[in-house]
C-alpha positions as CSV (number, residue, x, y, z in Angstrom):
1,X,-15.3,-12.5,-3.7
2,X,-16.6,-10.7,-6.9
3,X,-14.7,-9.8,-9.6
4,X,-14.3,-6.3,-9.1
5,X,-13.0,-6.7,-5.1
6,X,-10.5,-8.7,-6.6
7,X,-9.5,-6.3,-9.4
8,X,-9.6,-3.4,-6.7
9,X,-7.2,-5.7,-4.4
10,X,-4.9,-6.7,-7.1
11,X,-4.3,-3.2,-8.2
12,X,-3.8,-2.1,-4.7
13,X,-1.3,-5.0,-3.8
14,X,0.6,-4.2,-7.0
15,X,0.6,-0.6,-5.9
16,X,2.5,-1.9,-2.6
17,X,4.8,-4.1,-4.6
18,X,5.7,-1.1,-6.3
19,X,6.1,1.1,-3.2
20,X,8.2,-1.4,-1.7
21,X,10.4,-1.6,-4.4
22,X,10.7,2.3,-4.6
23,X,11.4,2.7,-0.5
24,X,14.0,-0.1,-0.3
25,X,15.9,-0.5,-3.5
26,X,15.4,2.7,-5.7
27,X,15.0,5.4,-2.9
28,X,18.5,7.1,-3.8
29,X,17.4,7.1,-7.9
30,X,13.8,7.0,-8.3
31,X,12.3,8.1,-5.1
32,X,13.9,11.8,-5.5
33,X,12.2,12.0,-8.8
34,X,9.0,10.7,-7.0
35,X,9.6,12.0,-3.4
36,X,9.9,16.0,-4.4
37,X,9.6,17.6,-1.5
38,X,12.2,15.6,0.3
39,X,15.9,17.6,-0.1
40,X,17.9,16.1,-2.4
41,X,20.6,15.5,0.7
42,X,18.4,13.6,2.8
43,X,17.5,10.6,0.6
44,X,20.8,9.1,1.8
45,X,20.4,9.7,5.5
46,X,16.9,7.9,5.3
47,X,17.9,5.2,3.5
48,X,17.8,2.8,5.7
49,X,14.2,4.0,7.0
50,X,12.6,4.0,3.6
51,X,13.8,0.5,3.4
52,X,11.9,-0.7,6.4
53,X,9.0,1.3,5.2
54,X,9.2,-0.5,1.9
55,X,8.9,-3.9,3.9
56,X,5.9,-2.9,5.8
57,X,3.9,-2.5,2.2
58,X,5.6,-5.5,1.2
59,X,4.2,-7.2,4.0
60,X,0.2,-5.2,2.9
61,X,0.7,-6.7,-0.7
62,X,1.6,-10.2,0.5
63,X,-1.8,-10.1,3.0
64,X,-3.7,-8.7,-0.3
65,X,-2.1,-11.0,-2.1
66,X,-2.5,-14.1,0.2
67,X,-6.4,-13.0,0.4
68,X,-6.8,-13.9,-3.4
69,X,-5.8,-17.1,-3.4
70,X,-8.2,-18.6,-0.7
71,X,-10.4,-20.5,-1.5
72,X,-12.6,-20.5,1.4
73,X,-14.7,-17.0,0.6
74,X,-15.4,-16.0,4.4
75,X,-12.0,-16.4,5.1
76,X,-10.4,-14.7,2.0
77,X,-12.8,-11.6,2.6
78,X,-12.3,-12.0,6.6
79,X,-8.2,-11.6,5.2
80,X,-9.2,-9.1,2.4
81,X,-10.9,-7.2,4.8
82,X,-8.3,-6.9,7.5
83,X,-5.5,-5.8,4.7
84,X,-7.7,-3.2,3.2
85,X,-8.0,-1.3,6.5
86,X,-4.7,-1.4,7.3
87,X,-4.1,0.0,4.3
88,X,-7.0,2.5,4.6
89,X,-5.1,3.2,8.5
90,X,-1.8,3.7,6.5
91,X,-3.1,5.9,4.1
92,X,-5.1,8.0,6.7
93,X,-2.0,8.6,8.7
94,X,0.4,9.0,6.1
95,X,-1.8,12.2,4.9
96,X,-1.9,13.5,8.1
97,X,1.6,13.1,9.0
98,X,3.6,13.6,5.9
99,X,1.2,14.5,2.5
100,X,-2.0,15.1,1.6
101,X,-1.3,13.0,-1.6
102,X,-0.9,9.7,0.5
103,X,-4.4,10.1,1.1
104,X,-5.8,9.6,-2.6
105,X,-2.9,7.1,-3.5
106,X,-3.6,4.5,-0.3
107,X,-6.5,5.2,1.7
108,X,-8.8,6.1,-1.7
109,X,-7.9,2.3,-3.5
110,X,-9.0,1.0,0.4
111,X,-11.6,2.9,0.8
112,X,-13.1,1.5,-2.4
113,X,-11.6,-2.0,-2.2
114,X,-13.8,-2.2,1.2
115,X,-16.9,-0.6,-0.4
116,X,-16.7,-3.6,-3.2
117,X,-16.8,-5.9,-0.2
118,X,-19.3,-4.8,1.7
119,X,-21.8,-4.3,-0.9
């Protein structure tokens, strides 16, 4: 894998670290400073949701992750690959079902994480 697929899939499994640690631990603080057009009294009721949200990109930056440090190369892009467009799939729905933004924050860094792979 070159250099710059595994610079694009760092950034983007450090994106989903980050996301996870916003959904499950810091939704009540942070994510109403990052989550603005969620009502301030709802970030308690969802709690619990965000929570298993944030484990679901846990689980995208552990694949991305994992798919760095193989060393077989068909095998780590096979892994990179697979991550990337379920991130890209994420991305794609989360704009369509809940903001626009989602769109350039996940499926944009998978969009160009698969580009670096396939050319």
């Amino acid at each position: 894998m070159n250099i710059l697929s595994q610079l694009i899939i760092g950034f983007i499994a450090v994106l989903h670290i980050y996301i996870l640690w916003l959904e499950m631990f810091a939704w009540t603080t942070r994510g109403r400073k990052v989550f603005k057009t969620i009502p301030p009294d709802q970030f308690e009721k969802t709690k619990v949701m965000a929570a298993n949200q944030g484990l679901y990109n846990g689980f995208l930056a552990a694949g991305l992750t994992w798919s760095l440090l193989i060393s077989d190369v068909n095998w780590s892009h096979n892994i990179a690959m697979f991550f990337l467009s379920c991130v890209l799939v994420a991305g794609i729905y989360g704009a369509l079902t809940a903001s626009k933004r989602i769109f350039y924050v996940q499926a944009v860094p998978a969009i160009l994480g698969l580009l670096s792979l396939l050319l």
